[in-house]
ZAMARGU-4260 file (C-alpha; in steps of 0.2 Angstrom, whole numbers, plus 5000, padded with zeros to 4 digits):
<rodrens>
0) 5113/4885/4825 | 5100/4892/4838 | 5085/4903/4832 | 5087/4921/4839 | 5069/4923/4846
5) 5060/4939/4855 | 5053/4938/4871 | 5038/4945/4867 | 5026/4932/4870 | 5035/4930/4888
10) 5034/4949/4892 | 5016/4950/4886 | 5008/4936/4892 | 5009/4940/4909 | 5001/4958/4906
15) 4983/4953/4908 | 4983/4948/4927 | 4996/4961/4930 | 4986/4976/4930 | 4986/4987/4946
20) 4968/4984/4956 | 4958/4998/4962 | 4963/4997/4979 | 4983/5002/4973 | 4975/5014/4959
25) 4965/5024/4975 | 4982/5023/4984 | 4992/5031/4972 | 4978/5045/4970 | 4980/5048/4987
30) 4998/5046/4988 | 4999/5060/4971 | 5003/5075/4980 | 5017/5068/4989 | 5023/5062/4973
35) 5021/5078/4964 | 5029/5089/4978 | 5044/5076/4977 | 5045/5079/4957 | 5046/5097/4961
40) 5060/5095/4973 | 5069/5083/4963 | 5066/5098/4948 | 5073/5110/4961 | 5089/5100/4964
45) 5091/5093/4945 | 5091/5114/4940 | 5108/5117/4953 | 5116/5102/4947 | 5128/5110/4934
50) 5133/5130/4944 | 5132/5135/4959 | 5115/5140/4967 | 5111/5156/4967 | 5098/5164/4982
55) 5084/5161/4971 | 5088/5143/4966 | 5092/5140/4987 | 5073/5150/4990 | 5066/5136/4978
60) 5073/5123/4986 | 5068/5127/5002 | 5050/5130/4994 | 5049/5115/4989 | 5057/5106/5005
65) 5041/5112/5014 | 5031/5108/5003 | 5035/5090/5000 | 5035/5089/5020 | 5017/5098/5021
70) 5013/5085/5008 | 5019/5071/5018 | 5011/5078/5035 | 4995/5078/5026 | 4997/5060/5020
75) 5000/5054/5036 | 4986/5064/5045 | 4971/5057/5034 | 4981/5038/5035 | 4979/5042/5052
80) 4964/5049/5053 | 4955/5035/5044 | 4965/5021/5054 | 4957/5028/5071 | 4939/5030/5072
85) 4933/5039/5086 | 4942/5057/5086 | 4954/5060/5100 | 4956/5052/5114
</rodrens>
């Protein structure tokens, strides 16, 4: 008969060296508002799942479109931005 054992130790002992680095937590702070806008739109779809949307819920899902896209414009401009010293050219 085998022993039934948890994987415990397994799961946890990697956890130390596994922690996300500054660098990543800094990317995700910048990357927040595009993940916050993509909850909202997600939030927007997940609402019109179970009827048919009405104007209102169609108006929020448009509101939120844009402002996941703004979101993601903004990203890219200041990824840009701070990929290409020197201003235009």
């Amino acid at each position: 008969m085998n022993p039934i054992v948890t994987v415990q130790d397994a799961v946890t002992a990697f956890a130390d060296f596994m922690e996300p680095t500054n660098a990543e937590l800094d990317a995700i702070e910048q990357e927040m508002p595009v993940i916050l806008a993509d909850v909202d739109l997600l939030d927007a779809y997940i609402t019109t799942l179970d009827r048919i949307p009405s104007e209102l819920d169609n108006r929020r899902i448009r509101r939120a479109r844009r402002r996941a896209l703004a979101a993601r414009v903004a990203l890219l401009n200041r990824s840009t931005g701070a990929s290409q010293p020197g201003g235009a050219a």
